[in-house]
SERO-4910 file (N, C-alpha, C, O; in steps of 0.05 Angstrom, whole numbers):
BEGIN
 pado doro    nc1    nc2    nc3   cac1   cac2   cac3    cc1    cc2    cc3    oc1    oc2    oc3
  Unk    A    -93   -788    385    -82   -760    387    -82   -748    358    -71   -759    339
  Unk    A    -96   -725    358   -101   -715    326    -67   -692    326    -48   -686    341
  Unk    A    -77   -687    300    -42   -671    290    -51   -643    303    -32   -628    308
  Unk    A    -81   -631    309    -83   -602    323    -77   -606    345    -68   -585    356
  Unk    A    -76   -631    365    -66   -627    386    -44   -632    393    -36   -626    415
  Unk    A    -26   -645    374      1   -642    368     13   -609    366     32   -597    377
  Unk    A      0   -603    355      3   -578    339     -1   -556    368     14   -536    367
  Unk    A    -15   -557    387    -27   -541    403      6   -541    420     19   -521    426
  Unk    A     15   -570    427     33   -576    446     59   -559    433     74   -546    447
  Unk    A     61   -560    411     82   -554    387     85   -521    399    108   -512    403
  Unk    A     63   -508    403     60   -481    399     80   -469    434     77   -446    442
  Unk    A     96   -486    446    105   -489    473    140   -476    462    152   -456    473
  Unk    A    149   -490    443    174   -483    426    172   -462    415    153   -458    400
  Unk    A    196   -439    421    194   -419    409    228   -419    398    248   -429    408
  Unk    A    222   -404    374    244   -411    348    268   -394    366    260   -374    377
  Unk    A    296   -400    371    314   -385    380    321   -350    371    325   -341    348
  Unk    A    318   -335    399    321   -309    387    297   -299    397    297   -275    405
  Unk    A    267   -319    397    245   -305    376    223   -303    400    229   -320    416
  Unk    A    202   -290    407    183   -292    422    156   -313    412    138   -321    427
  Unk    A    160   -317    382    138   -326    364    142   -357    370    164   -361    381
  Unk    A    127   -379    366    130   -402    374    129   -410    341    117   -397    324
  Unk    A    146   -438    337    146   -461    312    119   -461    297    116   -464    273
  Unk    A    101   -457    315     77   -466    291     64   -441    280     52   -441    259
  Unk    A     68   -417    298     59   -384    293     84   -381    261     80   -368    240
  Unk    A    103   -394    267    123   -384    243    117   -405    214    128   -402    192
  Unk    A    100   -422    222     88   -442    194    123   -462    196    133   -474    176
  Unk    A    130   -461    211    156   -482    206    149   -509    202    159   -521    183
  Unk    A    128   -521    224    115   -540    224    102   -553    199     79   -546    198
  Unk    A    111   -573    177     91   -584    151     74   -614    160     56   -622    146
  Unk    A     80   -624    179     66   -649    187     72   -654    207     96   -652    212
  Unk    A     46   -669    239     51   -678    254     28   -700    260      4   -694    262
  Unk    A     39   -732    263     25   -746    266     33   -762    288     55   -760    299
  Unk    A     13   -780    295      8   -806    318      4   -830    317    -20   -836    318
  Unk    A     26   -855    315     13   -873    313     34   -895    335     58   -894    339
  Unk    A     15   -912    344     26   -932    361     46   -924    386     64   -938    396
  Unk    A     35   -897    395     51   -886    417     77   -872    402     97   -874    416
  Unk    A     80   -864    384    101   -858    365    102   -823    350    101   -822    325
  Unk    A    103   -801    361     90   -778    351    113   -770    337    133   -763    349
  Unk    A    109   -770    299    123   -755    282    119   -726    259    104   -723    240
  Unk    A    143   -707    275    136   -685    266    162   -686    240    183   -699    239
  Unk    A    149   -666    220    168   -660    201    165   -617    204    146   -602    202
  Unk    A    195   -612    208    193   -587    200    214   -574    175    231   -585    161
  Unk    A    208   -554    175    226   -548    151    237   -512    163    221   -495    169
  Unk    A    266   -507    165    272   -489    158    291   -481    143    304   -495    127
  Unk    A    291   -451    149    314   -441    131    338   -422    150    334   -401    164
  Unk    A    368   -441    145    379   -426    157    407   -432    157    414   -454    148
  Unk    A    431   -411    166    456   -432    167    470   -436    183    494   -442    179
  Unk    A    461   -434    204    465   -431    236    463   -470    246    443   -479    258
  Unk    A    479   -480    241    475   -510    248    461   -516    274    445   -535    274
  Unk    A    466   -502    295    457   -502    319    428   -499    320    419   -502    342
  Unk    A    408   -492    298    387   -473    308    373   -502    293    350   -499    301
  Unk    A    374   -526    277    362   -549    281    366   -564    303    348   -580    310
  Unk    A    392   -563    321    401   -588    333    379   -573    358    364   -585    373
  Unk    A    382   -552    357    365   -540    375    331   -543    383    318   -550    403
  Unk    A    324   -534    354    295   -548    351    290   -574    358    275   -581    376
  Unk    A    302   -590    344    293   -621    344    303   -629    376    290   -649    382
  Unk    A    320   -621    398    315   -623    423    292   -611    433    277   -626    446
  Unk    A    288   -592    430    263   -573    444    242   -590    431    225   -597    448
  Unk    A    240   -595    420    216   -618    398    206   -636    420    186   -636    434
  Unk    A    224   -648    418    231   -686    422    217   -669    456    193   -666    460
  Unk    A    232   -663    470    225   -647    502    202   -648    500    188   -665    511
  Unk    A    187   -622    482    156   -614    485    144   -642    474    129   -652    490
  Unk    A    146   -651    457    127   -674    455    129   -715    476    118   -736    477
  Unk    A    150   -701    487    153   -737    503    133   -722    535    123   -737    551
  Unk    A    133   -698    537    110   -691    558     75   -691    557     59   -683    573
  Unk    A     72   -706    531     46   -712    520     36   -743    536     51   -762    540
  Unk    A     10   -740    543     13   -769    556      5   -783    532     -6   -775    512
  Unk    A     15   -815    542     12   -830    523     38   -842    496     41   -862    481
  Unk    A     55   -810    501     68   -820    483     96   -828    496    108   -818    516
  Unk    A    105   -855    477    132   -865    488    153   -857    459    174   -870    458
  Unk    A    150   -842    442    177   -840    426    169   -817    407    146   -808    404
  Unk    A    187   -809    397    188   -788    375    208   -792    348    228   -806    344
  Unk    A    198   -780    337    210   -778    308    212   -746    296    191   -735    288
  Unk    A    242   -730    294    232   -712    288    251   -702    259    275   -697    259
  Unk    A    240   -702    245    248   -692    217    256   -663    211    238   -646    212
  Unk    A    281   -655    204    285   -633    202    293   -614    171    317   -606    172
  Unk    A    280   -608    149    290   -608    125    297   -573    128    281   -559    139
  Unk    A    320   -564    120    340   -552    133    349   -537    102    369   -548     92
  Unk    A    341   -519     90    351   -497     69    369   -474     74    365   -455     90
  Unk    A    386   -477     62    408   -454     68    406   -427     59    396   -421     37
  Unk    A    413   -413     73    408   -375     72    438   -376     54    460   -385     61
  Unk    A    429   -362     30    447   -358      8    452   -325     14    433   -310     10
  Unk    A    480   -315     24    486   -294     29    492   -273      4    502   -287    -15
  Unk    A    491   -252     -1    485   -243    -33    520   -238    -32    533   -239    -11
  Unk    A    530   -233    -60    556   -230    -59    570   -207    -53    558   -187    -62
  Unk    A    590   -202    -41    607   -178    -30    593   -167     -4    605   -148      5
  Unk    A    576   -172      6    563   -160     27    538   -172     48    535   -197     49
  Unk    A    523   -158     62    494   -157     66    496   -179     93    517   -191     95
  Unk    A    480   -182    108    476   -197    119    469   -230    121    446   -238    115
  Unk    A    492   -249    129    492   -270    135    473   -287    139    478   -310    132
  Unk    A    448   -281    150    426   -298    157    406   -286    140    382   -288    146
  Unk    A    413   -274    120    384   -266     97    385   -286     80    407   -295     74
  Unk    A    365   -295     70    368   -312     43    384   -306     15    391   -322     -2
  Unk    A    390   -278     18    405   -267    -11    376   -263    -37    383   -258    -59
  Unk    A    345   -266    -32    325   -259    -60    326   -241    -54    302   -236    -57
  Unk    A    335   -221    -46    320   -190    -54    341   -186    -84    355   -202    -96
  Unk    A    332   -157    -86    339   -152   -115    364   -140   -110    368   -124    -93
  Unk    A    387   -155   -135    410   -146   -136    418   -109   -133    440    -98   -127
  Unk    A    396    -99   -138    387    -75   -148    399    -58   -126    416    -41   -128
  Unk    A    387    -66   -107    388    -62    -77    409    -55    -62    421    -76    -57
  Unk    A    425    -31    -49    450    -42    -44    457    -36    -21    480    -39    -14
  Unk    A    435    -26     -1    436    -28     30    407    -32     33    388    -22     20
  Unk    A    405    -52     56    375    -51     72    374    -48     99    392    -58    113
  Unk    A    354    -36    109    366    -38    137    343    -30    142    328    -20    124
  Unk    A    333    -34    174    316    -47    181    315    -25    205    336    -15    214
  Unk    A    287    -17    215    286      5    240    259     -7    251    236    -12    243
  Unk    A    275    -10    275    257    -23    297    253    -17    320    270     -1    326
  Unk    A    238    -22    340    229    -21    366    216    -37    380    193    -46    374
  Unk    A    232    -44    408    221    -70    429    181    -61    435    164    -73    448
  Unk    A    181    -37    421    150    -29    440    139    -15    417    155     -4    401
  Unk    A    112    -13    414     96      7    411     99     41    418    105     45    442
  Unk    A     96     57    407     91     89    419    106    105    424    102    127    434
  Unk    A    136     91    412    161    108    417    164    129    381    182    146    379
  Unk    A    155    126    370    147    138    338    170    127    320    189    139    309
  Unk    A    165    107    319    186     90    309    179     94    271    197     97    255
  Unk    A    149     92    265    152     97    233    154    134    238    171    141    222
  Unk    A    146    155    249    150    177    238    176    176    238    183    183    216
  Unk    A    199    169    256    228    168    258    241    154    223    260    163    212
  Unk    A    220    128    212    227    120    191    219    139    165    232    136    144
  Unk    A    198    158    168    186    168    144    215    203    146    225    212    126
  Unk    A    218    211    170    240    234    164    261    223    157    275    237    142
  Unk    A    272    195    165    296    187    159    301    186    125    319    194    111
  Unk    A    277    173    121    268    169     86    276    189     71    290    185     51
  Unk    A    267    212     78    264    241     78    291    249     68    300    256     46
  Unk    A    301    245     91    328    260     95    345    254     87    360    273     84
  Unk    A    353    231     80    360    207     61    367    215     33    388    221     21
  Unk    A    338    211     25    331    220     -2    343    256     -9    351    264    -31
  Unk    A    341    267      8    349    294      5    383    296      1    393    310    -17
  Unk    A    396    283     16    421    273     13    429    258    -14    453    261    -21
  Unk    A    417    244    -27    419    226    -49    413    251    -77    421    253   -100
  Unk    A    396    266    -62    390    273    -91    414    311    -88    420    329   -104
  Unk    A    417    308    -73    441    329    -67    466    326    -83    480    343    -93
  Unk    A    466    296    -82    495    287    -95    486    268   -121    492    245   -129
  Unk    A    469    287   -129    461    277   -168    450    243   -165    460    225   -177
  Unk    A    434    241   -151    430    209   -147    403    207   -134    400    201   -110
  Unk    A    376    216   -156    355    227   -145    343    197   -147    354    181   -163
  Unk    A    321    187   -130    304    172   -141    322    145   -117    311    124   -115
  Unk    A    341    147   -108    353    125    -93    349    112    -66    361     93    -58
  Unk    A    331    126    -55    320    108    -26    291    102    -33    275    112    -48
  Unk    A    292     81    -18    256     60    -14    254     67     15    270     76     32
  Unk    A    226     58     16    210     52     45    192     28     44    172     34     30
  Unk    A    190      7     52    183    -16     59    169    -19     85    179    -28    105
  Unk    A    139     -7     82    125    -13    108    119    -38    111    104    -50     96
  Unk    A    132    -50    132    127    -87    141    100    -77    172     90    -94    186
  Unk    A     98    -58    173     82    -60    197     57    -68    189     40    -50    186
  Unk    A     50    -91    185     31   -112    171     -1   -100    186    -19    -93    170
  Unk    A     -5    -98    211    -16    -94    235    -35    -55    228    -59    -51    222
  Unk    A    -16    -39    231    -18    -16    227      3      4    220     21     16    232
  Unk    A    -13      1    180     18     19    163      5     44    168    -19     47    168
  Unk    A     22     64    175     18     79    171     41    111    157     43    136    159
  Unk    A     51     90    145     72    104    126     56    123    105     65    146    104
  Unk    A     32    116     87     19    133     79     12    148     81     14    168     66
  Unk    A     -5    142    108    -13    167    113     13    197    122      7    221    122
  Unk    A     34    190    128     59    201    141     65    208    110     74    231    106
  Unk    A     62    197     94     86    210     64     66    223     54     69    241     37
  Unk    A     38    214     66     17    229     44      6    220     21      0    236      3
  Unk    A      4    192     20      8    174     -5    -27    165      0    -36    163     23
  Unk    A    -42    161    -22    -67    150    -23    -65    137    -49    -46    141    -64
  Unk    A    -89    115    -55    -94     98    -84    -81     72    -83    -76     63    -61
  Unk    A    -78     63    -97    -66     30   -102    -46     36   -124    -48     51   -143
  Unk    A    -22     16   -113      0     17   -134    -10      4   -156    -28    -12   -152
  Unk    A      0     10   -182      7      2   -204     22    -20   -210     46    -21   -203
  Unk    A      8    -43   -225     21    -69   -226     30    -73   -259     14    -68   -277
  Unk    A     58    -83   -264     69    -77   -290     68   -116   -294     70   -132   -275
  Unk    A     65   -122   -318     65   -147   -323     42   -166   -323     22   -153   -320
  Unk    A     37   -193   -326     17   -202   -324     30   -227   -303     54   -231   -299
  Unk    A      4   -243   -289     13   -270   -280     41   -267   -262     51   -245   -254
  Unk    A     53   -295   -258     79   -296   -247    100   -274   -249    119   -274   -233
  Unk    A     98   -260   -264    110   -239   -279    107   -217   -268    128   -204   -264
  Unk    A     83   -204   -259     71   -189   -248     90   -167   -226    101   -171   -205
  Unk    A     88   -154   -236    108   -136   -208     78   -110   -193     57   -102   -202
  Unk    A     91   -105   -171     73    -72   -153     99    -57   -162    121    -66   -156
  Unk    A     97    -32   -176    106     -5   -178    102     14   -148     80     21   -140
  Unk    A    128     20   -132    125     32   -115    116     57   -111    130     68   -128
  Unk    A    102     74   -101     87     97    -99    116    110    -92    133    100    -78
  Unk    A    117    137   -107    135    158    -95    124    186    -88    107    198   -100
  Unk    A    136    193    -69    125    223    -58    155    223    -38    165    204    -25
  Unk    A    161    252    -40    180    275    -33    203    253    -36    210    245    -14
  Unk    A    218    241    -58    233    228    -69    241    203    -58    262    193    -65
  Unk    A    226    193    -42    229    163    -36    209    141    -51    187    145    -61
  Unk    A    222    121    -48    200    107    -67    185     91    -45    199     93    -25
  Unk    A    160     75    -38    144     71    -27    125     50    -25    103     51    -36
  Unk    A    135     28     -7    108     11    -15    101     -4     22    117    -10     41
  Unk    A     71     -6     19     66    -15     45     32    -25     45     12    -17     33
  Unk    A     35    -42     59      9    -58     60    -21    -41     58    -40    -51     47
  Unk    A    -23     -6     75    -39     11     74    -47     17     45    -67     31     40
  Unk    A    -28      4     22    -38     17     -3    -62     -9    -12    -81     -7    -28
  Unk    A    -55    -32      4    -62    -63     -6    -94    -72      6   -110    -87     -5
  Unk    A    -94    -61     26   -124    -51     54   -141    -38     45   -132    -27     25
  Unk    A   -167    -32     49   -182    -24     53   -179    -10     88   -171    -23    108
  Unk    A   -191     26     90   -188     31    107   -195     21    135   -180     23    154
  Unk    A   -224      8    135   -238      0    155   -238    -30    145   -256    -35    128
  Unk    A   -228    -42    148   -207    -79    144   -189    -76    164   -167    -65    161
  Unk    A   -197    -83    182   -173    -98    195   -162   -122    190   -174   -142    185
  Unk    A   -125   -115    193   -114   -148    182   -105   -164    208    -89   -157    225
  Unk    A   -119   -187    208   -119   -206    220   -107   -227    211   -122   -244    201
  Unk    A    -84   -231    213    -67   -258    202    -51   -268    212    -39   -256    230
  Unk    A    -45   -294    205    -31   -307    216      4   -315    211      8   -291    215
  Unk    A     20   -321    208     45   -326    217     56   -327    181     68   -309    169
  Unk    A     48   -351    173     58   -352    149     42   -332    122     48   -330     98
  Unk    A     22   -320    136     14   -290    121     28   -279    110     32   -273     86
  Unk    A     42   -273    140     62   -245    135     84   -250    129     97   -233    116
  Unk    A     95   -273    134    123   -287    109    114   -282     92    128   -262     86
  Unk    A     94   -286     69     89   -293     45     87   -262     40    105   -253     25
  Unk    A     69   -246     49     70   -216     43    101   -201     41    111   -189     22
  Unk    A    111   -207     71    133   -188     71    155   -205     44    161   -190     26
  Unk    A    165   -229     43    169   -240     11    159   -230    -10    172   -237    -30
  Unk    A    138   -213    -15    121   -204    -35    132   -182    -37    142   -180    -60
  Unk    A    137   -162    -25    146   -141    -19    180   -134    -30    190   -113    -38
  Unk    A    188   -155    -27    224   -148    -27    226   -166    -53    243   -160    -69
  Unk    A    210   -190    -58    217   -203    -91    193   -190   -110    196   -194   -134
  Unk    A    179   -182   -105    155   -176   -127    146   -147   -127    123   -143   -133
  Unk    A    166   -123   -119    167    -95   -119    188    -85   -145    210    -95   -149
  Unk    A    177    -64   -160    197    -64   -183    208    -41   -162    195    -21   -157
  Unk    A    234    -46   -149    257    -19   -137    267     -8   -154    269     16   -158
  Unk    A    274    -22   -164    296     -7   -185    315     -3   -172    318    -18   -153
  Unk    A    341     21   -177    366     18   -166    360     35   -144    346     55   -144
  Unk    A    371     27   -127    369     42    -97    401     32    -74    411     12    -65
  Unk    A    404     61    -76    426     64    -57    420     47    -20    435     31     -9
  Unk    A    394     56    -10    387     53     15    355     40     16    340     56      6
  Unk    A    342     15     27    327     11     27    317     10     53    324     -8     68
  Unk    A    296     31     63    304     25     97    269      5    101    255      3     81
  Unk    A    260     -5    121    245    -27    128    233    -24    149    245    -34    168
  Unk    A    211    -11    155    197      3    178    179    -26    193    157    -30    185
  Unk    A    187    -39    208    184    -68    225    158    -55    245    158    -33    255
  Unk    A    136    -74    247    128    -71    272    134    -70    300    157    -80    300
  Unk    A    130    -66    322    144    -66    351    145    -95    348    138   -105    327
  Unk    A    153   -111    370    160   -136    381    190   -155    369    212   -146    365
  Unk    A    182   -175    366    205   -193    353    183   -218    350    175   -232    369
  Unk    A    177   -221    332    154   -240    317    149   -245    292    166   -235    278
  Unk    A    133   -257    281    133   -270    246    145   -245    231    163   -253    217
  Unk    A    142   -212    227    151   -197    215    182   -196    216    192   -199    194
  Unk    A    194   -193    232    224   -199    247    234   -222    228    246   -221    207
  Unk    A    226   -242    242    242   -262    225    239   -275    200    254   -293    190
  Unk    A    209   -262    188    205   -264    153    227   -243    141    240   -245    120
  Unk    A    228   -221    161    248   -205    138    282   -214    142    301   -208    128
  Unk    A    281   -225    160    314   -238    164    321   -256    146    342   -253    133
  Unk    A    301   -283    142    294   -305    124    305   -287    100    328   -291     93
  Unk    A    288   -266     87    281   -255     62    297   -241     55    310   -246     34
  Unk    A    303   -216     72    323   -190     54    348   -198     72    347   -209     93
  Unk    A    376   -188     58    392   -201     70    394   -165     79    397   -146     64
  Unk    A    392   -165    105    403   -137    121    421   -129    126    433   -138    145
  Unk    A    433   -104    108    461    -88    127    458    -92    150    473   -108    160
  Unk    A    436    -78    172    438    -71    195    415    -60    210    399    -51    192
  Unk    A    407    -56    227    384    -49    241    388    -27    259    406    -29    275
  Unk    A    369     -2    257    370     19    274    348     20    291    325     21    284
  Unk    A    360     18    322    336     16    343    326     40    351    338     60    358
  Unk    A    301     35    350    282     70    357    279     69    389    277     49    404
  Unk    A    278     95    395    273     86    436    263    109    439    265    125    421
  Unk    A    250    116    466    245    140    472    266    133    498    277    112    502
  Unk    A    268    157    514    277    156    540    282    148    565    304    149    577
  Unk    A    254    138    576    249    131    592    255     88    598    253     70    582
  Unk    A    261     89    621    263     48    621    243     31    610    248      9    599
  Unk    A    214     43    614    200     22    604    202     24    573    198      3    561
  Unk    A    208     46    559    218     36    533    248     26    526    254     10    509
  Unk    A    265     38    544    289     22    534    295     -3    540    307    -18    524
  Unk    A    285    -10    563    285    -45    565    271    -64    549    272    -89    551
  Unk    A    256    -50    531    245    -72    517    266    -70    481    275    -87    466
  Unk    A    265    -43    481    289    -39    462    312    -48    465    325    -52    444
  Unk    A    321    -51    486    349    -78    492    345   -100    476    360   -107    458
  Unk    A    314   -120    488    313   -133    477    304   -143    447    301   -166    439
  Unk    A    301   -118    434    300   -120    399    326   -118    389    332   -130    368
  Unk    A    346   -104    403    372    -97    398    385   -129    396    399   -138    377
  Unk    A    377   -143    417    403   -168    421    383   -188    407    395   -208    401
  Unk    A    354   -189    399    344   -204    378    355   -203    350    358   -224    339
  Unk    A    361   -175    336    381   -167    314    410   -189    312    419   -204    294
  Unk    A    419   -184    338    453   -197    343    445   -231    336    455   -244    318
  Unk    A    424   -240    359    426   -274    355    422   -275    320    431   -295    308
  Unk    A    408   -254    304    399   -272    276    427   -264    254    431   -269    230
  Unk    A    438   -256    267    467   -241    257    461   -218    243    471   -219    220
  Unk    A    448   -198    248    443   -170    239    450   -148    252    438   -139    272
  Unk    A    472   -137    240    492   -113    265    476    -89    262    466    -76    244
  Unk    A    478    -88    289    466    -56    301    477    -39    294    501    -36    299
  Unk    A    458    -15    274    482      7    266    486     28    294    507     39    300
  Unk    A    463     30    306    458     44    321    431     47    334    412     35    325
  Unk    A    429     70    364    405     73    370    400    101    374    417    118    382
  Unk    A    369    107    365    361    137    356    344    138    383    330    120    390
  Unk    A    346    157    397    327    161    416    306    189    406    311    212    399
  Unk    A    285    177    410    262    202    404    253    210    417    255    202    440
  Unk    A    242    227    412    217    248    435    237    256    458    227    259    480
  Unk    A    264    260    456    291    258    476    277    290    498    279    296    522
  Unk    A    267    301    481    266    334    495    248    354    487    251    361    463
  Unk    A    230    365    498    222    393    499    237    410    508    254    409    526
  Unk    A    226    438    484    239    467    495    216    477    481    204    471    461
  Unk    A    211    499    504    185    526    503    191    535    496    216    536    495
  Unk    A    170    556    483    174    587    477    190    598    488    199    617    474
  Unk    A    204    595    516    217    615    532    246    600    523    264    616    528
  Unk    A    255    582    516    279    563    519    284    550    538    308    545    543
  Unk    A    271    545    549    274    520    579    271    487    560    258    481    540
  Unk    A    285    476    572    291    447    557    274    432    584    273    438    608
  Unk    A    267    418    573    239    399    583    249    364    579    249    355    556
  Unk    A    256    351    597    266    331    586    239    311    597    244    300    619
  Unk    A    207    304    581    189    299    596    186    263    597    171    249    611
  Unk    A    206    255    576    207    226    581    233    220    594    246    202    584
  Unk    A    245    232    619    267    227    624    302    232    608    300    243    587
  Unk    A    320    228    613    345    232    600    365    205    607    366    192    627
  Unk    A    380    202    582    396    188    582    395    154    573    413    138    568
  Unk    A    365    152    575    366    124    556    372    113    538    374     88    535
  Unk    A    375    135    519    390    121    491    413    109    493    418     86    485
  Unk    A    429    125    505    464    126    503    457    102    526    475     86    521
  Unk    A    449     97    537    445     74    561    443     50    540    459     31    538
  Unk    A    424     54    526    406     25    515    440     19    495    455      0    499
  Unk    A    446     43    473    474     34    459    487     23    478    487     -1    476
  Unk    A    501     32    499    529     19    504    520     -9    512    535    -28    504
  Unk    A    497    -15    527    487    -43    527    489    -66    518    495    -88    527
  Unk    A    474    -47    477    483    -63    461    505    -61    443    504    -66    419
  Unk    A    531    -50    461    552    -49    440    555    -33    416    571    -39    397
  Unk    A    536     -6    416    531      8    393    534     33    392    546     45    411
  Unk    A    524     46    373    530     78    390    502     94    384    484     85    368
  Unk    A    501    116    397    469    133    397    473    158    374    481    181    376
  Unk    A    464    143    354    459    159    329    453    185    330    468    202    320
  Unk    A    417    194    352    423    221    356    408    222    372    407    202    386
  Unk    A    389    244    381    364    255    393    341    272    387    339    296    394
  Unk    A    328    262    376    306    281    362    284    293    377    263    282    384
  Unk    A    289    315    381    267    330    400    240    323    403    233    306    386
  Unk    A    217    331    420    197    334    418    177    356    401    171    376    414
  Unk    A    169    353    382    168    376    375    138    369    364    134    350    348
  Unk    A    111    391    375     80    388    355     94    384    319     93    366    302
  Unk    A    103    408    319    105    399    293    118    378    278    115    375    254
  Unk    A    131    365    288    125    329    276    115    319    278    118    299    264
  Unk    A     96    320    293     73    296    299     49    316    268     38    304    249
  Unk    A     48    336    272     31    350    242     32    351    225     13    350    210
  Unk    A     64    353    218     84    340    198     69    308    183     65    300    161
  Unk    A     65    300    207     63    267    200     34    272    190     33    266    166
  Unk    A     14    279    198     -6    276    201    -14    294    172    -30    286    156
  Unk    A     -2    315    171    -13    325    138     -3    303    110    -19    297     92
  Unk    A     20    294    110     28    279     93     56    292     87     69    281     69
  Unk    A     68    316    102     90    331     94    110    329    121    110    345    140
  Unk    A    129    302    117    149    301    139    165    328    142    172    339    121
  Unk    A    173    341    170    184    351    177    208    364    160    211    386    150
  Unk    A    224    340    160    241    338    141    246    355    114    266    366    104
  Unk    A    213    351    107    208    362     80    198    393     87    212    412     79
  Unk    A    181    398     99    163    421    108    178    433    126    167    454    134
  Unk    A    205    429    138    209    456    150    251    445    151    264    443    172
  Unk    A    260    441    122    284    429    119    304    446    136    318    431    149
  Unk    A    309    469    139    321    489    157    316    486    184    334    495    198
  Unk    A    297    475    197    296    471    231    314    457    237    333    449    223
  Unk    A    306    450    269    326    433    282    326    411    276    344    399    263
  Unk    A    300    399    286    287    374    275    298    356    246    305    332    245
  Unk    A    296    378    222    308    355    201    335    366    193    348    364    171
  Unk    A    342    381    221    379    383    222    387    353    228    399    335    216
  Unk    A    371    355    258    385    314    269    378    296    245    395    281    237
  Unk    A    360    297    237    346    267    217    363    270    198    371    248    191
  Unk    A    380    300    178    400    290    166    428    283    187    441    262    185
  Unk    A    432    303    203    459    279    216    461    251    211    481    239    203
  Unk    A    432    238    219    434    220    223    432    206    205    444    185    209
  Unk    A    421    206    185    413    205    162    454    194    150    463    172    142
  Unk    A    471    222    154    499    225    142    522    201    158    544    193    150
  Unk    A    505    191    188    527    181    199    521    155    190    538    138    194
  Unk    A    491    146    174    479    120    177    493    107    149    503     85    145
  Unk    A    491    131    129    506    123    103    538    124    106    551    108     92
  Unk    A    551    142    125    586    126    127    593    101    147    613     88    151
  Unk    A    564    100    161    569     66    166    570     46    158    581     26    166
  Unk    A    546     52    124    546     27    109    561     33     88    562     17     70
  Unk    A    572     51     87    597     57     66    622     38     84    637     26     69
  Unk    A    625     35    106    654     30    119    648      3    130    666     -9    141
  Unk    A    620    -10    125    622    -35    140    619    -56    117    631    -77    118
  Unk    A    602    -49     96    601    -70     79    601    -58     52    595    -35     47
  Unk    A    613    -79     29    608    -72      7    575    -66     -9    555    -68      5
  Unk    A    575    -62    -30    543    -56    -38    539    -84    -48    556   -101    -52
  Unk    A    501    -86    -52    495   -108    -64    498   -108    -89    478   -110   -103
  Unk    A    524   -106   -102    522   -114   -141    541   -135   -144    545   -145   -166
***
């Protein structure tokens, strides 16, 4: 029995929480065969005692269903998530930069609900707030959507960042446009490259991102996640230690049920829900007739669910989606509408939550 077909059986265990399996997450460092005897060594990081005793059963299970084999050996080397001081989330490692003094994370169980344009007005709106109250230059954006960034094109950002230092040393200078600062894999690509990678890729990237970005000081760092709950998800749990996570939804069930379950993937890694934003909530015509074309009431459904509350409702409106598409968020291009009325509400209710729930990272 070779270690790929160890490895194949391996791929049956999926890490608690997570849809991604042990070997998609690179947990796996050795698995061998000898004398009817199959020994695996893995390695994580975590401080959840339960979540080895857990593996190494699910282990021992998936591999005594191999024929041939009569015993196991399973090795578990086990690093602890160093929580940063006065604050931040419990299951982060504590390396991001002290600098840093909220992160938080915006996500969605699905594809197509506009989960980064929702992140690029929030950015927006944010920053407009920060620099209102003499404190210009203080929010980031962190595209993790490894798959397809498209934060650039949304802020309007083209070229390759600027790298300060040499070697080990080496930092990426984040791109800024309409006062957020900016970094995401679309600057790192080539247009027509598709990224095709695998598990411990995007650990090592999204790590790259949060220890090897010069931020500088920043009040709010928000973290635009791909849809699902997979290697991106739990490289950034591993990595940045998270205030909290804001779930994006549109209306209708087949997006909120899958947004449930991004919501209670947040809770198992111990990352509190600040809230959930429902988008594309409504049309209104020229005439004022309100159009509710993805349905009503799923947001405030999907929060009480998860124990949270529904941040806001952001209309349907062409011009955000043009907004996005010129490089000039809403937010920025038409600050007096409705549109980047909600994104600051929400924007105002997101900062007296992390004002009232945790201290800052210094």
């Amino acid at each position: 029995m070779t270690s790929d077909e160890i490895n194949t059986q391996l791929k049956k265990v999926k890490y608690p929480g997570f849809s991604r399996d042990i070997v998609s997450f690179g947990l796996v460092r050795s698995a061998g065969f000898r004398d009817g005897t199959v020994k695996v060594s893995l390695a994580v990081t975590t401080n959840d005692p339960k979540i080895p005793l857990h593996l190494k059963t699910e282990v021992d299970k998936c591999l005594r269903a191999l024929p041939g084999v009569k015993d196991t050996i399973v090795e578990i080397s086990v690093a602890p998530m160093k929580a940063p001081a006065g604050g931040g989330n419990p299951g982060g490692t504590g390396a991001a930069p002290k600098t840093i003094k909220h992160a938080v994370a915006i996500a969605s169980g699905k594809g197509g609900v506009g989960k980064s344009t929702f992140s690029v007005n929030l950015a927006c709106a944010l920053a407009q707030l920060s620099e209102a109250q003499g404190r210009p230059g203080r929010v980031g954006l962190m595209d993790c959507d490894i798959y397809g960034p498209s934060v650039p094109l949304m802020m309007g950002l083209q070229g390759r960042p600027e790298v300060e230092g040499e070697g080990a040393e080496s930092m990426l200078v984040p791109m800024v446009r309409h006062g957020v600062k900016v970094m995401s894999m679309g600057f790192l690509v080539d247009d027509n490259t598709p990224v095709v990678w695998r598990g411990p890729m995007i650990m090592k990237t999204i790590q790259q991102f949060v220890q090897n970005v010069k931020w500088g000081e920043l009040d709010v760092l928000l973290v635009d996640l791909p849809p699902g709950t997979g290697d991106a998800q739990l490289s950034l749990v591993q990595t940045l230690p998270l205030d909290g996570a804001v779930i994006v939804t549109t209306p209708q069930p087949a997006a909120t049920n899958v947004a449930r379950k991004g919501g209670l993937m947040f809770q198992k890694v111990n990352v509190p829900l600040l809230g959930v934003a429902e988008n594309m909530s409504f049309f209104i015509d020229p005439a004022g007739n309100k159009h509710e074309l993805f349905g009503s009431g799923g947001g405030i459904v999907t929060a009480e669910r998860l124990g949270t509350t529904l941040l806001g409702q952001v209309p349907l409106l062409p011009e955000i989606r043009a907004g996005g598409d010129s490089g000039t968020p809403i937010v920025v291009g038409e600050p007096q509408g409705v549109a980047a009325d909600t994104f600051r509400q929400i924007a105002e209710t997101l900062l007296a939550q992390l004002k009232s729930a945790a201290k800052p990272r210094v």
